[in-house]
N, C-alpha and C positions, 0 to 999 in steps of 0.2 A: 416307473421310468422317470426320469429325468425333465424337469419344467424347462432345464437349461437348452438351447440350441446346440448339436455338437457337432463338429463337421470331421470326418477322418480322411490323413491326408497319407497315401504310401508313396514313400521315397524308391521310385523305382529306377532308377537312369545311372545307376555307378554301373560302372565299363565289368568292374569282378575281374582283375588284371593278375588276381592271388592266385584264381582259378584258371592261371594258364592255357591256354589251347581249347580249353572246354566253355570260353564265352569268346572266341575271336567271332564267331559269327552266331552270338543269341546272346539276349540280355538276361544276366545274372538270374534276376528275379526268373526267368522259367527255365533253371537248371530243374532234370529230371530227380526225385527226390523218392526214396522207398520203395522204385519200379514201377507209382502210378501216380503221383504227385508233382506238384513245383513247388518251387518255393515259395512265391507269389500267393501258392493258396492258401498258408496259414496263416497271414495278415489276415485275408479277403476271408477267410472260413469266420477268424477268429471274431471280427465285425459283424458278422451276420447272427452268429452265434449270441453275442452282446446286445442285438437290437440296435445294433448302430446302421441304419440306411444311408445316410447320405458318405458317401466315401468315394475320395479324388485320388487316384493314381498319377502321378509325376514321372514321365517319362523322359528319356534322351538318348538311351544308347541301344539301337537295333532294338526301334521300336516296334518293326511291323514285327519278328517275331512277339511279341509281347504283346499286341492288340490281337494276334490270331488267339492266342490264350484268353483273352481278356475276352470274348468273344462279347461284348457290351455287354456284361455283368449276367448272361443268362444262366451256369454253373451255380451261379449264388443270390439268383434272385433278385437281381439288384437291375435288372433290365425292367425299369419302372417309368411312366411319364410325369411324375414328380418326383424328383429324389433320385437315391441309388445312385449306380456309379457312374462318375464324371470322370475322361483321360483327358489328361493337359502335358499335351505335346510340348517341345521346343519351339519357341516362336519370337521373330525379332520382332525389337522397341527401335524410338530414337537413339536410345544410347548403347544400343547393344546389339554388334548385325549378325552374331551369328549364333544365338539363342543358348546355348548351353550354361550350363552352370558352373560354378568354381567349387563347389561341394552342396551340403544337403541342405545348411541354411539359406545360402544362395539361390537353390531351388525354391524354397519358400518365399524367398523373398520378391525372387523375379515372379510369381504371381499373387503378389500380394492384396493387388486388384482388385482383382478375382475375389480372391478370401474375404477384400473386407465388403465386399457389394455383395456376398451370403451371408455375412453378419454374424457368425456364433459366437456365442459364450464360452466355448470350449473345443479348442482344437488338440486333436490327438494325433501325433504325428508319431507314427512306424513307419520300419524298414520292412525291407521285403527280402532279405536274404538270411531271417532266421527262421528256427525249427522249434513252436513253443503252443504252449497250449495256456489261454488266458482270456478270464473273464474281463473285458477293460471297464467293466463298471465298479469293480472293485476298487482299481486306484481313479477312477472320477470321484467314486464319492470320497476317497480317501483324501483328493484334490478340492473338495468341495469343504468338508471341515475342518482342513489347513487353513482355507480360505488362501493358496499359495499361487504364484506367480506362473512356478513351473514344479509339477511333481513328476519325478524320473522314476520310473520302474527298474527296480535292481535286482541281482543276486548274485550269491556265493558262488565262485566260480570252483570247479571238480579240482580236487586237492591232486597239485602237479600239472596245471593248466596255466599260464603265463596270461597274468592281467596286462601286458603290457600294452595288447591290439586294442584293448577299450577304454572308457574313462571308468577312471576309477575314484568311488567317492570317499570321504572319511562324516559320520553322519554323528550329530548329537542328542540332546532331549529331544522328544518327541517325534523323531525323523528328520529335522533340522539338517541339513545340508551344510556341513562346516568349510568343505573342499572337497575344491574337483580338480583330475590332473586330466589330463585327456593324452592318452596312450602315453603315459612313463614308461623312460626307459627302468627305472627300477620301480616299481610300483609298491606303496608302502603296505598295500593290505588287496585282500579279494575280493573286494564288493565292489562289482562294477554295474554300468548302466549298460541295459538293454535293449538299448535305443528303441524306448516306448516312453514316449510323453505324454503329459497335458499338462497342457497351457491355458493358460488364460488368457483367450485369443486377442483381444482389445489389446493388455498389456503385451503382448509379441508383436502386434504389428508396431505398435510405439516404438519398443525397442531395440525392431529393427531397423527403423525408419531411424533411430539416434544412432545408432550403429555405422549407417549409411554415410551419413551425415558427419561422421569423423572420422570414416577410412575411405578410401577410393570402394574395396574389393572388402565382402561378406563371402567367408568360405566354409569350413564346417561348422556344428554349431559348438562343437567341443574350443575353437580357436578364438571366437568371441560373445556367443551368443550367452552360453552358456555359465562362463566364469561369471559373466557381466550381474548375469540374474541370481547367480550364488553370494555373490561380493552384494548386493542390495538385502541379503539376507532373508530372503522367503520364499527358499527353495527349499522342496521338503524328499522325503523318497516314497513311495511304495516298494514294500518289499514281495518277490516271486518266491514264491517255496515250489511252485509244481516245474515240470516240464521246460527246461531253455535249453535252445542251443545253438551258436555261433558256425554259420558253415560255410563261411566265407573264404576259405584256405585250402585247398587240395587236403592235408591232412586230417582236417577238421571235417569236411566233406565226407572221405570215406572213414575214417573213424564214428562218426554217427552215426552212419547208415549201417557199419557192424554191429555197433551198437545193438540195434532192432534185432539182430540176431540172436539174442540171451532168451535162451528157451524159459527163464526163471521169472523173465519180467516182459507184465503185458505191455503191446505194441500201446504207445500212449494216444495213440489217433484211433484205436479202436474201441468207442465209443459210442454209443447209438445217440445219446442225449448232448452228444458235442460234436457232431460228424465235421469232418475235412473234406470241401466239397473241389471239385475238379472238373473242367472240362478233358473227358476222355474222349478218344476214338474208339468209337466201336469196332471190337475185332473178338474173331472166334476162340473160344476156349484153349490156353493151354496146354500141348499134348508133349506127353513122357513116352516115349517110346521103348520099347523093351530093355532095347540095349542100356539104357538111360541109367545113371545112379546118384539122384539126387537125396542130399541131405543138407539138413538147418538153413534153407534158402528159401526167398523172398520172390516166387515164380508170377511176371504178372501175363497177361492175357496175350493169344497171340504168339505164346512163344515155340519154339519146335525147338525137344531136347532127347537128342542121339544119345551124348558121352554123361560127362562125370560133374557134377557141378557141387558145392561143398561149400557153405557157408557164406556164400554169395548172393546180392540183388542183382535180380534179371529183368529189364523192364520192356515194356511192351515191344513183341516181334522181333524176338531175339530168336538167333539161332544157334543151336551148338551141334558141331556135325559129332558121327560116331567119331570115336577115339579120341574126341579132344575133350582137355581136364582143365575144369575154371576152379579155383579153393581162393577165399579171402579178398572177392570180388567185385568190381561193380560194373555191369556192363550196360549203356545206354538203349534208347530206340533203335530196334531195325540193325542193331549191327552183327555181325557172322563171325563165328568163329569155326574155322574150319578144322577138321580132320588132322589127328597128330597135336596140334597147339595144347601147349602146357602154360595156364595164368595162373599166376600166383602177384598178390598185392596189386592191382592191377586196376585201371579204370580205363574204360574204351569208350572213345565218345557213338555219336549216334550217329549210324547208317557207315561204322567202318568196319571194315572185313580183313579180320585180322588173318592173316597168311603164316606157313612155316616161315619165308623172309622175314617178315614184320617182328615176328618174336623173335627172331632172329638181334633185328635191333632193339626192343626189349630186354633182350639181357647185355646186350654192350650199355645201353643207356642207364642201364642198373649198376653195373662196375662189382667192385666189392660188395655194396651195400646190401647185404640179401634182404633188410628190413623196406629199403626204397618202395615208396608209391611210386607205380611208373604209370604216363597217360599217356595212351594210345589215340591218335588224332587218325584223320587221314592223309593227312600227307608230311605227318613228322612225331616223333615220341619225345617225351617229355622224365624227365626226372624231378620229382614235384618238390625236391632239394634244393636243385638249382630256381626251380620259378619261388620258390616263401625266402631262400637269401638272396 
């Protein structure tokens, strides 16, 4: 291990405004993920897994859902009297009364405090809204004999995926960081950042604190943090070859999660020697009922299944009555689909009960587009078209 001090900090407080209707009331970070996951737990796995203990969650938006999750780090171990995981809520200053941030460096910075009265040598700041599997002592130490400022973890984005939502680098000798655009609109190449850093924590609080010091407002860190340290010249990259994935978008969302579906390729979290750990509910077995006809789906615990389900994630304490047909699906916690109901492309959030009416407006909300992801709320439907334009 590591002589260095490292402190890991997840950016958890973005509102997730992409994911329409499906975070108006829960924060991003514990969107339901694979039928028994959040998203939150492949940071928090991913740390655990690295030997990284001490680890700060950054919260602001529909935190208490987010702390019942967080259950004080006990899923991951991390419920320690030294160390492990620390939540830092929104909290006002003199200069600030109503604690929120203006984006993820701004989170950083509003507790910068904090950070520098822990002291590390190496702060590692992730997001909590992707889907990826990663060692982070690989790029520490790749950050270690840079000897670099800030090394950004990247990769090749799936040929026919628009680099436009991320920053995207252009890199030279050695990993050398030549340029960074931060979400172009025409992006000149596919190698983007995957919002996994480390820094060298001393030189970021500087930084930030010069940053401060010549703007009023500090907002993402793609808008100054980041050129700033590219333009000084000792920004380097690590590169990701395994497992990423952005699932910040309704489409991007359930396109992943079909994903899992390819009988050809193993589930990437199922892994004994890298588990993805969760706070579950305990709840009883699963049951297929006769009438039932499931294929290529993702059944988790809890669920009661009458009708026809087909190449769909079902997540805990779902129900599907007889005669109703889900294909190409994702249904949350707790929600019903009842008798007759035909879903096709389709995500239903958690604890809604979907009626013949409801799909009724399901397919007006769908229109022409027979490809349309449509989100089923409870008290409105969504076309996941109109919420990404």
């Amino acid at each position: 291990m590591f002589k260095e001090k490292i402190l890991a900090v997840i950016l958890a407080g973005g509102k997730g405004g992409r994911l329409g209707l499906l975070t108006d009331n829960k924060a991003k970070p514990v969107m339901p993920f694979g039928g028994t996951y959040r998203l939150i737990d492949f940071a928090l796995s991913n740390c655990v897994n690295s030997r990284i203990s001490d680890v700060w969650v950054i919260e602001q938006y529909e935190l208490h859902s987010l702390n019942e999750h967080l259950a004080n780090g006990r899923p991951w171990d991390l419920d320690r009297t030294n160390g492990g995981l620390q939540v830092l809520p929104p909290f006002e200053n003199d200069s600030d009364k109503d604690g929120f941030a203006d984006g993820n460096a701004d989170a950083i910075y509003r507790h910068i405090d904090f950070i520098s009265e822990f002291n590390p040598d190496i702060l590692l700041v992730l997001s909590a809204d992707h889907v990826y599997k990663m060692d982070f002592r690989d790029a520490i130490e790749t950050h270690l004999q840079k000897k670099s400022s800030v090394t950004m973890v990247t990769t090749r984005l799936p040929k026919g995926e628009s680099a436009s939502r991320f920053g995207v680098v252009e890199t030279g000798k050695n990993g050398r960081i030549k340029k960074f655009d931060y979400k172009p609109d025409k992006p000149e190449n596919d190698l983007v950042v995957t919002e996994m850093f480390v820094y060298d924590a001393r030189l970021l609080i500087k930084t930030l604190k010069h940053l401060k010091e010549k703007k009023e407002k500090i907002k993402d860190y793609g808008h100054e943090l980041l050129p700033h340290l590219v333009e000084q010249g000792n920004a380097f990259e690590h590169r990701l070859i395994g497992y990423w994935n952005d699932v910040g978008t309704i489409e991007s969302y359930w396109r992943t999660q079909m994903n899992l579906l390819n009988e050809k390729e193993r589930l990437f979290f199922d892994d004994d020697d890298w588990r993805i750990l969760t706070l579950a509910v305990q709840r009883v077995p699963a049951f297929i009922y006769s009438s039932a006809a499931v294929k290529n789906s993702l059944i988790s615990s809890g669920c009661r299944i009458s009708g026809t389900v087909a190449r769909s994630v079902l997540s805990a304490g779902v129900t599907v009555e007889k005669g109703a047909e889900i294909s190409d699906s994702i249904v949350l916690p707790n929600a019903v689909i009842e008798k007759g109901v035909k879903l096709r492309r389709i995500i239903v959030d958690s604890e809604v009960r979907v009626t013949a009416k409801r799909a009724a407006q399901i397919e007006e909300a769908r229109g022409k587009d027979t490809n349309a992801i449509i989100v089923v709320g409870k008290r409105k439907v969504q076309n996941a078209n109109d919420i990404e334009n």
